[in-house]
C-alpha positions as CSV (number, residue, x, y, z in Angstrom):
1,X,79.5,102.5,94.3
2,X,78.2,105.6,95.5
3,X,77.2,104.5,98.4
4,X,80.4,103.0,99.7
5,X,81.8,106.7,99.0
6,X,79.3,107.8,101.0
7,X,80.2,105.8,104.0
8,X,83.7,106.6,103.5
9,X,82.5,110.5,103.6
10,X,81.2,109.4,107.0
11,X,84.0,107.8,107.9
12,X,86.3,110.4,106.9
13,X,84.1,112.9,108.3
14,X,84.5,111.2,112.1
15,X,87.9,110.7,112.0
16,X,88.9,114.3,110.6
17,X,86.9,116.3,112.3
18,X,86.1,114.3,116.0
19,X,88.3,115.9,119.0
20,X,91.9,114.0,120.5
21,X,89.8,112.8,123.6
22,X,87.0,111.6,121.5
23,X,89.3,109.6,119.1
24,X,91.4,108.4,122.0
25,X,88.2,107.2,123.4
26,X,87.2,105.0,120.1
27,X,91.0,103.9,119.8
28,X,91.0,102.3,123.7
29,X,87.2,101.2,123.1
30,X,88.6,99.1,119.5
31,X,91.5,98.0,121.2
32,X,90.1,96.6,124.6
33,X,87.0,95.0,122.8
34,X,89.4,93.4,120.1
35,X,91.8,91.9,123.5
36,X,88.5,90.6,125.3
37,X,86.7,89.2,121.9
38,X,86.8,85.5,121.8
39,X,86.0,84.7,118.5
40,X,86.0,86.9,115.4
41,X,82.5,85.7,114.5
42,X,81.2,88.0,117.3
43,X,83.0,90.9,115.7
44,X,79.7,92.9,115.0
45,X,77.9,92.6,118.6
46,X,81.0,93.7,119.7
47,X,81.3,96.3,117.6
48,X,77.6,97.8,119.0
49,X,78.3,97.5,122.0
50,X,81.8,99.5,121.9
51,X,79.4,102.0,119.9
52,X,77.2,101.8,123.3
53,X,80.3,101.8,125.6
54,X,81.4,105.5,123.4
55,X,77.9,106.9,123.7
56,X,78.5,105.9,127.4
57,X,81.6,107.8,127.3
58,X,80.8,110.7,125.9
59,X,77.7,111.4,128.4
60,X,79.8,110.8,131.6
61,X,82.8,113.4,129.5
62,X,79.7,116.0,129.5
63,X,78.6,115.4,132.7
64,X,82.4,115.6,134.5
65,X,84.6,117.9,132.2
66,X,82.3,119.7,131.2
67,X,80.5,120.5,133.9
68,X,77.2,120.1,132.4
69,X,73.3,119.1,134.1
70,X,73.3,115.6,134.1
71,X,69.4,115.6,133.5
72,X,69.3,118.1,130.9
73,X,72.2,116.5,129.0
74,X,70.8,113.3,128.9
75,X,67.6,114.3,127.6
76,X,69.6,116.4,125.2
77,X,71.3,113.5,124.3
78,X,68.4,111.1,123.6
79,X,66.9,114.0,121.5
80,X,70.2,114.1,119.4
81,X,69.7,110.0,119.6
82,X,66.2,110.2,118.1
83,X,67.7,112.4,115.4
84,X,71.1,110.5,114.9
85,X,71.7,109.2,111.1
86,X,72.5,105.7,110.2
87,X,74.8,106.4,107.9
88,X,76.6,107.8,110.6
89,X,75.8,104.9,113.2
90,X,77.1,102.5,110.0
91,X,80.2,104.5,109.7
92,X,81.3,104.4,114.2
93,X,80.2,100.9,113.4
94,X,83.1,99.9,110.5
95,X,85.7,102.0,112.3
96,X,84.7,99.5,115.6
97,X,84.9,96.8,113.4
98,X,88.1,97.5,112.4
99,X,89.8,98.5,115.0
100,X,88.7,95.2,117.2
101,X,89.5,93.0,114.0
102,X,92.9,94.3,114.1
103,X,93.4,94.2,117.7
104,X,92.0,90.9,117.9
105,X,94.3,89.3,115.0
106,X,97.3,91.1,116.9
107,X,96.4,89.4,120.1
108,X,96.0,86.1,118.5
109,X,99.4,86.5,117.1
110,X,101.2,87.5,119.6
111,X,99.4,85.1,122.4
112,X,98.2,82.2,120.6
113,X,94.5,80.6,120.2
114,X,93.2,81.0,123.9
């Protein structure tokens, strides 16, 4: 049980403390990736590569709003990669999952099985 409440702590701990762009970032990611999923037994490659996609994200937000080296940024962000905890990768991971389940069951009901 302890564990769960430790992903929860994760999850909590993105969702609290992440910034408005960031969050609208994961929110459009889960929604577009639940519209474009075809079958609900993909959900989890989807939801790693929506992880991918926000990691994507993020770099290009460093490298355009804020103005940042592209070089030295990336290799700042494979260092923070190589140093990035599962717990937390498990925890972007549900909240993807969740969001594209949703989005996908919303689709389906609202436009059918296509």
């Amino acid at each position: 049980m302890s564990f769960l409440m430790e992903i929860w702590g994760a999850v909590h701990a993105i969702l609290t403390t992440s910034d408005v762009i960031t969050l609208g970032m994961i929110a459009v990611l889960g929604l577009a990736a639940g519209f474009v999923m075809m079958s609900p037994a993909t959900v989890i490659q989807t939801a790693l590569l929506a992880d991918l996609a926000l990691a994507l994200l993020k770099y290009a937000q460093a490298v355009t709003l804020g103005k940042q080296n592209a070089s030295a940024t990336a290799t700042a962000y494979w260092k923070a990669f190589q140093a990035f905890h599962m717990m937390d990768l498990l925890a972007y991971t549900l909240i993807f999952v969740v969001l594209i389940l949703v989005s996908h069951i919303a689709r389906t009901l609202i436009l059918g099985r296509r």
